[in-house]
Each structure stands twice: as C-alpha cells, then as structure tokens.
C-alpha positions as CSV (number, residue, x, y, z in Angstrom):
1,X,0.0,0.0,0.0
2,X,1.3,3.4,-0.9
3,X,1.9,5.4,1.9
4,X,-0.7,8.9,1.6
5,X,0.2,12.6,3.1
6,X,-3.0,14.2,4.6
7,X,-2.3,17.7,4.0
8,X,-3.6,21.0,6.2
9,X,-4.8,23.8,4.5
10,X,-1.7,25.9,5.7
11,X,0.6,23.1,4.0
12,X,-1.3,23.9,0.9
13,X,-0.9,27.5,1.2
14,X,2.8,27.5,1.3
15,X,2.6,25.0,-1.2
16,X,0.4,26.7,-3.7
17,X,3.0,30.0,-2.7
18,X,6.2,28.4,-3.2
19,X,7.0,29.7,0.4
20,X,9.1,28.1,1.8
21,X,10.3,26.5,-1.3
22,X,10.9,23.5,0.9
23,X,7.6,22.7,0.8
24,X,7.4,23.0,-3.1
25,X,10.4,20.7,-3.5
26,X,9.1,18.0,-1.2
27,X,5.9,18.2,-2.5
28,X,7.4,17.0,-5.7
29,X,9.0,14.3,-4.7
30,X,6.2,13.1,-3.2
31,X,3.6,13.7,-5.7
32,X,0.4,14.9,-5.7
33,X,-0.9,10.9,-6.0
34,X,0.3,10.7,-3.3
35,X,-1.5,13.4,-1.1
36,X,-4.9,13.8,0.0
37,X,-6.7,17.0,1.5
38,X,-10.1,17.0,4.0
39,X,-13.2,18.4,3.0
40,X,-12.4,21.4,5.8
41,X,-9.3,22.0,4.2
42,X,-11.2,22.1,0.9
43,X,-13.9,24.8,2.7
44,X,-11.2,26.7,4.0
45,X,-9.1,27.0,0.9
46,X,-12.5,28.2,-0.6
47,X,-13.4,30.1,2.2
48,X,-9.6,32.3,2.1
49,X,-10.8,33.0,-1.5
50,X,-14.3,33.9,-1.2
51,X,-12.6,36.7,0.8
52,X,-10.3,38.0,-1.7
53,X,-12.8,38.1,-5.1
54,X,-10.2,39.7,-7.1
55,X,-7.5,37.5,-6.5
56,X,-8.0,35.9,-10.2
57,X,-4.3,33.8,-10.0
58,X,-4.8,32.8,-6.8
59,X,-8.5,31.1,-7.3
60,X,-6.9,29.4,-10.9
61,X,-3.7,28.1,-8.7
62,X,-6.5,27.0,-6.1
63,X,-9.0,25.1,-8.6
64,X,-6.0,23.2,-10.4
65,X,-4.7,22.4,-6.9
66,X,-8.1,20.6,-5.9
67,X,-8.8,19.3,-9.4
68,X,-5.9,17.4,-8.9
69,X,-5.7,16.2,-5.4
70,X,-7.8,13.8,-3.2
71,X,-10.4,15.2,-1.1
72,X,-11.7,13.0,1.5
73,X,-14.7,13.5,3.1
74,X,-15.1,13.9,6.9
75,X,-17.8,11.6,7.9
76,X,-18.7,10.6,11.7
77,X,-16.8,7.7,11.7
78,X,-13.7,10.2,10.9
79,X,-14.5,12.6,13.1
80,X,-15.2,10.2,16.3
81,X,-11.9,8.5,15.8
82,X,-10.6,12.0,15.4
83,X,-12.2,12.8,18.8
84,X,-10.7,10.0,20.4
85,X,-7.0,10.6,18.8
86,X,-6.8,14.5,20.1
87,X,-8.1,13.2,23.5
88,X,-5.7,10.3,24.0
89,X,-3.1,13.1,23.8
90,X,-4.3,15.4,26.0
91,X,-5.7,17.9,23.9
92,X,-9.0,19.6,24.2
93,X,-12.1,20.1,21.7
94,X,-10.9,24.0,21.1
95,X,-7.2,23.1,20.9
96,X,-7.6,21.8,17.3
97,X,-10.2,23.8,16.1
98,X,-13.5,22.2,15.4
99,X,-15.1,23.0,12.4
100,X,-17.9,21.1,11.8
C-alpha cells in the first residue's frame, strides 16, 4: 500500500506560494498521487478566497490544486476516531479547532 500525506490547508498555502520553497520541492518528490486534503481544508481554501474576489491567480492556482488532489470527506466515523485521537493526547475540543 502506498503510503498517503494528509495535508492541512496551511501546508497547501505554502505549497500553492512556493513559500518556503521547501515545501514546493518535497511536495514533488512526493507527488500529488500521493497526497490527499479534507473536505475542511477544501472549505477553508474556498473560504480564504471567497474573501479575496479579485484574487483571479490565486483562485486558478486554487482550482488546479483541488482538481488534482484527493479530497476526503469527513464523515462521523472520521471525526469520532478523530475525537478519540486528540483526546488520547491530551488535547482539548478548542485546541484543534472544530469546524464542523
């Protein structure tokens, strides 16, 4: 099984900006096949450029991005194991920021 790369929408950001470029180069050697986002990542990525309408490169850079990435959706199966993971390490619900 190949191993997959859940990223987090600031991942993508500095990913889809090249900044740090670090992030750029590993992202290519791991691929894009190889990577998958989260729905909320999806809605916040959306979300970052329903706030900047004019932003015309940005949305095109945005739409390729998730045209060519898995997006997995957050179902309550997810989301309870979820629950359970941040709470086996001692983290609260508002610590990792809910957004359901």
């Amino acid at each position: 099984m190949m191993r997959r790369y859940m990223l987090d929408t600031n991942v993508v950001s500095y990913f889809l900006d090249n900044r740090p470029p670090a992030v750029r180069s590993h992202m290519n050697l791991v691929g894009l096949d190889a990577t998958v986002i989260s729905t909320i990542t999806e809605a916040e990525l959306r979300y970052g450029l329903a706030n900047k309408p004019g932003a015309v490169s940005q949305t095109t850079a945005v739409e390729r991005f998730l045209g060519n990435v898995t997006i997995l959706a957050w179902d309550s199966g997810r989301l309870a194991h979820m629950g359970c993971f941040v709470r086996s390490k001692g983290g609260k619900a508002g610590s990792w920021r809910l957004k359901i």
